[in-house]
Structure formats: structure tokens, C-alpha cells
C-alpha positions as CSV (number, residue, x, y, z in Angstrom):
1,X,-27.9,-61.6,4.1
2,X,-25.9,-61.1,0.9
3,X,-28.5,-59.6,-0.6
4,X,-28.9,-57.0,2.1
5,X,-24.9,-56.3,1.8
6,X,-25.3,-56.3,-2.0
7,X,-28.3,-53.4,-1.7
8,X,-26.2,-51.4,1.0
9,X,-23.3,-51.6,-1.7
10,X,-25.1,-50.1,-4.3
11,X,-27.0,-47.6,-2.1
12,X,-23.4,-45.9,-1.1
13,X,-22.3,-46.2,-4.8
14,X,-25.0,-44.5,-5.8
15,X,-24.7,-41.8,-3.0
16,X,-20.7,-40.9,-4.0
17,X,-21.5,-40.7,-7.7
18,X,-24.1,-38.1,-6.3
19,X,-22.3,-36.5,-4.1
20,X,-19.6,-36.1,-7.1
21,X,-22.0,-34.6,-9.0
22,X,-23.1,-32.1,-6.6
23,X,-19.3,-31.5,-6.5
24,X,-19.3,-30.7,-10.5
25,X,-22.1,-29.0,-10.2
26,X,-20.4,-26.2,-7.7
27,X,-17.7,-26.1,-9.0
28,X,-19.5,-25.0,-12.8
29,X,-21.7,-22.8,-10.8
30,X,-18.6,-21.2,-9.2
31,X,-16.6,-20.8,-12.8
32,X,-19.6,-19.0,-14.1
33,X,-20.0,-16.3,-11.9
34,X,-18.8,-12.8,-13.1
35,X,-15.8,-11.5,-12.2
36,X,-16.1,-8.6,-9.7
37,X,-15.5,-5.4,-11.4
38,X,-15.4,-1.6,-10.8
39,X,-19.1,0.1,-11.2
40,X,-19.4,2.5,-14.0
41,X,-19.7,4.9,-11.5
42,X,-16.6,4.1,-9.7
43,X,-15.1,3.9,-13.7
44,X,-16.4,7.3,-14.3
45,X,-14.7,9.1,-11.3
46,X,-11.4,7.0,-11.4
47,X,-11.6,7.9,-15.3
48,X,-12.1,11.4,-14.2
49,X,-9.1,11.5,-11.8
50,X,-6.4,10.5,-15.4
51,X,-6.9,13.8,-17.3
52,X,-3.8,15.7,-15.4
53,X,-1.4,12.7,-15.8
54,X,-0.9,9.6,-17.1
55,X,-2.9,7.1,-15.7
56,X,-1.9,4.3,-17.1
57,X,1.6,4.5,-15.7
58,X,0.3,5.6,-12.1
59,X,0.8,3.3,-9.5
60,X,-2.6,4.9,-7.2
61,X,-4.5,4.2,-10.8
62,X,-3.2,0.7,-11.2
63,X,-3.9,-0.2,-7.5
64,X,-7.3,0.9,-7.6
65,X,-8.1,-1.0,-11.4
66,X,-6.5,-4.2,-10.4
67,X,-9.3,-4.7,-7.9
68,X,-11.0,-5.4,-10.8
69,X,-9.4,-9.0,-10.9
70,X,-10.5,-9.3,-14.4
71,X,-6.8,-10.3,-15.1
72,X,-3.8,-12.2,-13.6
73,X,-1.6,-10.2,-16.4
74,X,0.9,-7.8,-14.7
75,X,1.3,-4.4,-14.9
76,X,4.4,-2.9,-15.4
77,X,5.4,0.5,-14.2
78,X,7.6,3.0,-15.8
79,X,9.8,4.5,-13.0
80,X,12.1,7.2,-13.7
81,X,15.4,7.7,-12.0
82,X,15.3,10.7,-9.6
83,X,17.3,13.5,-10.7
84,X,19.2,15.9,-7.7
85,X,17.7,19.1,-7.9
86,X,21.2,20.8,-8.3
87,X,20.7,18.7,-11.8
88,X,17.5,20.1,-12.6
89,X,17.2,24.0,-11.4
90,X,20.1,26.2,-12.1
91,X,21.9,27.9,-9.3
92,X,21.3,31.8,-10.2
93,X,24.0,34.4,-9.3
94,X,23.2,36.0,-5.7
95,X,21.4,39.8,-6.4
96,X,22.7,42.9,-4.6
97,X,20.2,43.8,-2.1
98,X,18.2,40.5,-1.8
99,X,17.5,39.1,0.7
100,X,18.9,35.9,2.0
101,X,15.7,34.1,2.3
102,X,15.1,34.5,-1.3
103,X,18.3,32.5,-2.2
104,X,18.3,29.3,-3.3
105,X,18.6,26.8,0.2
106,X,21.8,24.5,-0.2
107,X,20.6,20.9,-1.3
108,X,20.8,18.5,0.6
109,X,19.3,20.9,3.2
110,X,19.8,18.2,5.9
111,X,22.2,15.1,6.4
112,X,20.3,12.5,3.9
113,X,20.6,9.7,6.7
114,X,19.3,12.1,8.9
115,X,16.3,13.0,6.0
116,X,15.9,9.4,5.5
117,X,15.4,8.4,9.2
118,X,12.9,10.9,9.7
119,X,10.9,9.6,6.8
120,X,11.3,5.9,8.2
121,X,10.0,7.2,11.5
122,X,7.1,9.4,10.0
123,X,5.7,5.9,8.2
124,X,6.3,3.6,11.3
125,X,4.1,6.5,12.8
126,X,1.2,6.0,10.5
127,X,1.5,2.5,10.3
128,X,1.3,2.3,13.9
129,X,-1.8,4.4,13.8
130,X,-3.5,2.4,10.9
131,X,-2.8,-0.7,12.3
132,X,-4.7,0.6,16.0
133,X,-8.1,1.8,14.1
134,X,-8.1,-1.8,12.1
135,X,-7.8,-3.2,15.7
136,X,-10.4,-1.4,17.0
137,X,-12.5,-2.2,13.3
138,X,-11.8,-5.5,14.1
139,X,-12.8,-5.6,17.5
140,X,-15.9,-3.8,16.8
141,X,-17.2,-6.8,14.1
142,X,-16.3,-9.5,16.0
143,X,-18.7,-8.4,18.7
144,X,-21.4,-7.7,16.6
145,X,-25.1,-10.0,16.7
146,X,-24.8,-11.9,13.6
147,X,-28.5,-12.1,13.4
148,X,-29.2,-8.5,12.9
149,X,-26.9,-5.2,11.9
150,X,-26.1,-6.7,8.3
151,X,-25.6,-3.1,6.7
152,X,-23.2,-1.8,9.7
153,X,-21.7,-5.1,9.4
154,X,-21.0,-4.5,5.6
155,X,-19.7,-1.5,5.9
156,X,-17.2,-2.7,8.9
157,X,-16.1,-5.2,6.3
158,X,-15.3,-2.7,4.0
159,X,-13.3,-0.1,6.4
160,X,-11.2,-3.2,7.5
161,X,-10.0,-4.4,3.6
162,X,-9.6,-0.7,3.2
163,X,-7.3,-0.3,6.4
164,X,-5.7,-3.6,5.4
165,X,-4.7,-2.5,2.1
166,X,-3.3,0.9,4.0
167,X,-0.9,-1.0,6.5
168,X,0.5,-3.3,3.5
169,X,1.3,-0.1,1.3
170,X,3.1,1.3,4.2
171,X,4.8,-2.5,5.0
172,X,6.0,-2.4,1.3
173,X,7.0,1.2,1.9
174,X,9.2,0.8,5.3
175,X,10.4,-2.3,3.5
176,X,11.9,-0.5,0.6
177,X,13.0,2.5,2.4
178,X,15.4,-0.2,4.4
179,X,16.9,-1.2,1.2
180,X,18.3,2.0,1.1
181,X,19.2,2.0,4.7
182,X,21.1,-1.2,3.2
183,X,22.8,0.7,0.8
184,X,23.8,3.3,3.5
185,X,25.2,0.7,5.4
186,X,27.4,-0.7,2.3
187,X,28.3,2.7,1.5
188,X,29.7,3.9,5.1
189,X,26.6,6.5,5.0
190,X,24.7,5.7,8.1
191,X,23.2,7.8,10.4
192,X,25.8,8.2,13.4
193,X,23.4,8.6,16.3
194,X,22.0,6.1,17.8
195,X,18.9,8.6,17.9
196,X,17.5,12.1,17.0
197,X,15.7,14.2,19.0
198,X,13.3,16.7,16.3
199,X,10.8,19.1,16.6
200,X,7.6,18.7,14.6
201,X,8.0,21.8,12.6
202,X,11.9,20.9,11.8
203,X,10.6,17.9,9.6
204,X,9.5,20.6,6.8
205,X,12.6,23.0,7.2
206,X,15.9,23.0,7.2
207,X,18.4,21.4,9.3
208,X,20.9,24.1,10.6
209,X,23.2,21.4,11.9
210,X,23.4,19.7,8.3
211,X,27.4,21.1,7.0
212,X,27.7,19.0,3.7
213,X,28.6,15.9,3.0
214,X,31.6,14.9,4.4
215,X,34.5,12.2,2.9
């Protein structure tokens, strides 16, 4: 009998020392896979995309490279502090005999909580829209056979991480963009109505209500 216990004893010693080198063993395998990286291809366009500016202050350029996960460094991003165009392009004197289109349009053109409201709206929009097609990606994988379809089922994957990536740009967007409504708020600059009804074409033109900024 204590014999038989002694055996069983060793038998499951020998089993966990096993199973904790199987454990090693994945976990080696694991650490010496290779990083997933951009093709050469995908190099060679996104290369091709940095000759008209630079690309390693971009934030699109440094999205797209740190899916190369080949580093946990971060990047930092030069970001320049946005100068009014009243600041940058001088105000010429009015010519005799032009027309009035052809003068220069009164900056800001529209009541900046106004401006910035639309914007706000404009993203909720898209996000709204993104968010439905990686529903209906979503919906679509989840009903497909497992057991057959593997390339459709790839590329389903791939339109879903894309889509995903979309909605948390715009999230970080919105999210930012109510920083300022923040600011607005500290500042006694809100919007006064509760709501705004617009026309499609009066988000590109000017606001014919807008009188200046008021004290």
C-alpha cells in the first residue's frame, strides 16, 4: 500500500516538472518569434507618401509606423501653436471698382462656438457612421462557418481593426475638441443656444448672422 502511494507520488512529481517545462518551453518559443513589421512593400509606399513633408513629425506617418510594434519608445510630436489668419495674411486696402466678393471675408467668419459646435457635430456624425459599418462587420464574422471561408474571414478581421482604429481616432478627437468646449465654458464663451438649426452648404460658407465678437 505504501509503496503504491509512494509510486503515485512520484508519477505526479514527475508530471508537474513536465508540465513546467512545457510551460518554459512556450514561453521561449513565444519570445522568439519576430516582431510583426510593415512589408517592404507597405515601407515603400508609406516611404513614398514623406517626400512633400516631414514625415517624421506627422502624426498619419507615426500612426501607421508604430504598427510596427518594434518599439515601446514614444514618439514625440512637434505641434505648432496655430496662428489667426489676421496674423498671418495682411489685410490689403479695398480697390476702386472691385468687387466685393474679391475682398478679403472678415475672420472669424462665424461665431467660433458656433464653428466649433458644428465641427463637434460633423465628428459625432462620422463616428456614428463608423461605429454602424463595424457593427454590421461584426455581425457579419460572428455568423460565419468556422470550418470553411478562412480568406473572407481574414479579410473581415482586418476591416474590423481598421474600423476600430477609425472610431478611437475620432473618440480621441471629440474628446479633445471638449477640452476646448471646457475652456469656452471657463471663459464665458459658450454657445448660447441650446441648438442650431444649419443647412449642409452653410458648414463651408459664411455665417451672415456671425457680428463679431462681442464683450
Amino acid at each position: 500500500m505504501t509503496s503504491a502511494l509512494f509510486m503515485e507520488d512520484i508519477t505526479l512529481d514527475a508530471r508537474k516538472r513536465r508540465a513546467g517545462r512545457e510551460a518554459k518551453d512556450v514561453t521561449k518559443e513565444q519570445t522568439k518569434r519576430p516582431v510583426p513589421s510593415l512589408s517592404k512593400e507597405a515601407k515603400r509606399v508609406l516611404d513614398g507618401l514623406c517626400h512633400d513633408h516631414d514625415c517624421s513629425n506627422c502624426i498619419v506617418c507615426t500612426r501607421i509606423k508604430s504598427h510596427t510594434h518594434s518599439s515601446t519608445k514614444k514618439t514625440t510630436i512637434r505641434v505648432e501653436q496655430p496662428v489667426p489668419v489676421t496674423d498671418r495674411v495682411a489685410n490689403p486696402e479695398p480697390v476702386e471698382g472691385t468687387a466685393f466678393e474679391d475682398q478679403p471675408t472678415m475672420r472669424p467668419a462665424r461665431d467660433p462656438a458656433i464653428a466649433l459646435a458644428v465641427v463637434i457635430k460633423n465628428i459625432k456624425d462620422e463616428l456614428a457612421h463608423v461605429k454602424s459599418k463595424l457593427m454590421a462587420k461584426q455581425t457579419e464574422l460572428n455568423e460565419l462557418d468556422p470550418s470553411f471561408g478562412r480568406r473572407h474571414r481574414q479579410q473581415l478581421n482586418a476591416e474590423i481593426s481598421q474600423l476600430s482604429r477609425l472610431s478611437e481616432m475620432k473618440c480621441e478627437q471629440l474628446y479633445q475638441l471638449y477640452d476646448v468646449v471646457e475652456g469656452q465654458k471657463m471663459s464665458g464663451q459658450q454657445m448660447s443656444q441650446e441648438e442650431l438649426e444649419i443647412t449642409i452648404m452653410s458648414i463651408q460658407c459664411k455665417d451672415d448672422t456671425w457680428n463679431g465678437i462681442t464683450d
